[in-house]
VMD Tcl script that draws the C-alpha trace (Angstrom):
set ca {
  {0.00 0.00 0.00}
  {1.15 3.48 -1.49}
  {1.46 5.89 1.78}
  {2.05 9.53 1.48}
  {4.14 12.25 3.17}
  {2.04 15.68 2.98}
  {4.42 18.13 1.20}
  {7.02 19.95 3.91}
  {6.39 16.90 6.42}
  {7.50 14.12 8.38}
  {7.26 10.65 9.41}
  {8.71 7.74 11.07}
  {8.41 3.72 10.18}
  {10.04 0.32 11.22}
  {11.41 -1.84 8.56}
  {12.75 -5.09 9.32}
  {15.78 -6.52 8.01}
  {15.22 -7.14 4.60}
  {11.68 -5.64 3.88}
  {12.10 -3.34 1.24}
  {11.44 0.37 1.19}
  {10.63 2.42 -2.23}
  {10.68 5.87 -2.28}
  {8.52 7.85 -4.84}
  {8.46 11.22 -6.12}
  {4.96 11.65 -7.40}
  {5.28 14.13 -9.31}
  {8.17 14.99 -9.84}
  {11.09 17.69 -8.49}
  {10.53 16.97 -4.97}
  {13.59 16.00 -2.68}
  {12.86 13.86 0.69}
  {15.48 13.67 3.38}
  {15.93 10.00 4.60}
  {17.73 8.78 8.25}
  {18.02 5.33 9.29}
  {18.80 4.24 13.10}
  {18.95 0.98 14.31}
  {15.93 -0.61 15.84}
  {16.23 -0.13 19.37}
  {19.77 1.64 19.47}
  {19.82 5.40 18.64}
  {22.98 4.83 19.44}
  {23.87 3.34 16.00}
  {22.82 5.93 12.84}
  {23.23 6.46 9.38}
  {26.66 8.45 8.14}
  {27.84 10.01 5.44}
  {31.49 9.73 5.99}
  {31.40 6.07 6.92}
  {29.29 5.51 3.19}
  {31.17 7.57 1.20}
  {34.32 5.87 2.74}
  {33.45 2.34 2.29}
  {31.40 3.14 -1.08}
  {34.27 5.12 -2.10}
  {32.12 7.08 -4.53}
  {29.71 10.27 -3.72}
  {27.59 8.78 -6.49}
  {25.31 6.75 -4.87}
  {22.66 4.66 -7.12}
  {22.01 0.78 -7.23}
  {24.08 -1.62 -5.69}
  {25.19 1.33 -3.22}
  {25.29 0.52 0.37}
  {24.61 3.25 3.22}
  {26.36 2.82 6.05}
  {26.51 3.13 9.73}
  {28.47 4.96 12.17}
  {29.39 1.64 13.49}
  {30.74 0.46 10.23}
  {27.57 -1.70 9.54}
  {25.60 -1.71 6.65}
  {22.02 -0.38 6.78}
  {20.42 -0.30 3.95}
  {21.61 -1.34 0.81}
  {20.00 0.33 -2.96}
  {18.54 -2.21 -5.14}
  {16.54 0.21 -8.09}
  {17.19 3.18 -8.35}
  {15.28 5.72 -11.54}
  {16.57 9.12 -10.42}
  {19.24 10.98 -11.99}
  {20.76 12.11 -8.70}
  {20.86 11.93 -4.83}
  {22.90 13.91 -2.12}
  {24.35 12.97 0.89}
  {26.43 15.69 1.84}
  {24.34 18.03 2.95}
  {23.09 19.04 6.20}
  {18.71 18.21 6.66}
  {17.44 22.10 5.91}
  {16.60 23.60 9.89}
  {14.98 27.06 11.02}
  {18.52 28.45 11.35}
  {19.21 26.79 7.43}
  {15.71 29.11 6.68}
  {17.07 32.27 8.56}
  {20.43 31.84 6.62}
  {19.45 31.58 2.88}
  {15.73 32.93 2.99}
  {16.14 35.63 4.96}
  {13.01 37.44 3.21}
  {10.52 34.45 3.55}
  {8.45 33.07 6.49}
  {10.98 30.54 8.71}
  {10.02 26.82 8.66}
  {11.42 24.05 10.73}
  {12.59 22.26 7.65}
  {13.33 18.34 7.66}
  {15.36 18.68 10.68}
  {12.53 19.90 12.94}
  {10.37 17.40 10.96}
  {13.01 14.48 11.86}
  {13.55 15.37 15.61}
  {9.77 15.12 16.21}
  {9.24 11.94 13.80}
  {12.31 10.09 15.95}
  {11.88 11.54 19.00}
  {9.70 9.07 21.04}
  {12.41 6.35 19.30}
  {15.22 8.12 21.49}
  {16.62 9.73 19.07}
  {17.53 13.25 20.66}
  {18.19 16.24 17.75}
  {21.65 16.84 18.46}
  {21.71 12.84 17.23}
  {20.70 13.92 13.56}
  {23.50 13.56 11.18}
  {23.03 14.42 7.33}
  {20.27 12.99 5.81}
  {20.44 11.14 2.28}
  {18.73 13.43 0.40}
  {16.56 11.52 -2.18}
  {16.05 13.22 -5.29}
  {18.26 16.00 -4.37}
  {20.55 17.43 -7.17}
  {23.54 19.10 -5.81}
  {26.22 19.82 -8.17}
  {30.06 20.01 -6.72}
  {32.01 22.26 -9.33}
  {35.82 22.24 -10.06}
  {36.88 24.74 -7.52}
  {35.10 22.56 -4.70}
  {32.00 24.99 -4.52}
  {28.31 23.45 -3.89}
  {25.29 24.60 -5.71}
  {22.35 23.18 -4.67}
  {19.97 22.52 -8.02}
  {16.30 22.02 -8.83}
  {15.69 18.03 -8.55}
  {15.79 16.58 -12.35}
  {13.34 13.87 -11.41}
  {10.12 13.27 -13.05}
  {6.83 11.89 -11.71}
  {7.23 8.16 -10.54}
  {10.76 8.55 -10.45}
  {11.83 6.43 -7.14}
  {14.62 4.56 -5.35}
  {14.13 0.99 -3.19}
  {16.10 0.23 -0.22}
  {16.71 -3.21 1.49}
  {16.69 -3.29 4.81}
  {19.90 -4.99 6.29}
  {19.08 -4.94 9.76}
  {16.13 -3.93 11.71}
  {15.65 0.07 11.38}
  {13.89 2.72 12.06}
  {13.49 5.26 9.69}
  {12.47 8.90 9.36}
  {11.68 9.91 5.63}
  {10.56 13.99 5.09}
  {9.21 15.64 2.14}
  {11.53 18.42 2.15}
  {10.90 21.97 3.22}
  {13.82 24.45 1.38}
  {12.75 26.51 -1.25}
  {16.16 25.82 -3.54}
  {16.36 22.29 -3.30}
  {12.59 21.86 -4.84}
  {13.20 24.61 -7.68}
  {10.34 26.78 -5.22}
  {8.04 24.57 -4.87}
  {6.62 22.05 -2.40}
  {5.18 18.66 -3.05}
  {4.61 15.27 -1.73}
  {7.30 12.15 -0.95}
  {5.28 8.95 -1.43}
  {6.64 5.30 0.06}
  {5.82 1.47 0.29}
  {7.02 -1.09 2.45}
  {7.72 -4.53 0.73}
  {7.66 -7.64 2.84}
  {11.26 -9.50 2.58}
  {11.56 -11.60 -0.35}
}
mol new
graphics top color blue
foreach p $ca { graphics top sphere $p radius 0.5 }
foreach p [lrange $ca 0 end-1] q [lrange $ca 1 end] { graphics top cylinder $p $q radius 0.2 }
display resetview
């Protein structure tokens, strides 16, 4: 069954090791920010550094592996349709808002969204590392600079994750004006039984 995150929201779901989680965008240029935390141990989270170590790639797309701060392996990608995902940047917060949209209204972004999806789980918001950022197009140029982009996905696009341990996740359908192109729409996901 299709469920659906309510553009500039949050939830939280279990997955147990190997169920299978596919992320949609809809319709197309959205970006969701995605954690994963062990069942049980908040202890034990998704990183960037320890993925982009053992993956040794910042290109992340099927037959990638995102990895724990343990050194464990989380979640592994088996399909993946979209032209591009980040995992470098930080989930968009009220003081991201206050920074780069100075002139619009301040949201609590995907971190606020995250800390009150995990929160009952343990997992305190000084816990929340970077998100990977599905759908998110950030370009790194020559001189090292970051620009984030408009998402290049189209409607249906999506990416499926194995689960290789028992998680809990937090998925958002992000909140910052420049990483949806301006607008705001809706992150759609089903849970697969393990095969």
């Amino acid at each position: 069954m299709t469920q659906r995150i309510a553009p500039r929201t949050g939830t939280s779901l279990r997955l147990a090791q190997g169920e299978v989680l596919t992320v949609i965008d809809p319709e197309g240029g959205q970006v969701g920010d995605l954690i994963a935390v062990a069942d049980g141990d908040p202890g034990e989270i998704i990183s960037n550094g320890r993925t982009f170590d053992y993956e040794e790639t910042l290109r992340l797309t099927t037959g990638s592996r995102l990895w724990s701060n343990r050194s464990r392996v989380m979640l592994t990608i088996l399909e993946d349709t979209a032209p591009a995902h980040d995992f470098l940047l930080t989930p968009c917060s009220e003081a991201t808002f206050r920074h780069f949209y100075p002139d619009k209204p301040v949201h609590r972004g995907c971190f606020g969204n995250l800390a009150e999806a995990l929160g009952p789980h343990g997992v305190t918001p000084d816990m929340i590392p970077c998100a990977f950022n599905v759908f998110m197009n950030v370009a790194v140029g020559a001189d090292g600079r970051l620009a984030v982009l408009p998402p290049q996905t189209r409607a249906g696009d999506l990416v499926r994750f194995r689960a290789e341990m028992d998680l809990l996740i937090g998925l958002t359908a992000c909140s910052a004006y420049a990483s949806n192109g301006g607008s705001f729409k809706p992150i759609d996901f089903v849970i697969e039984a393990a095969g």
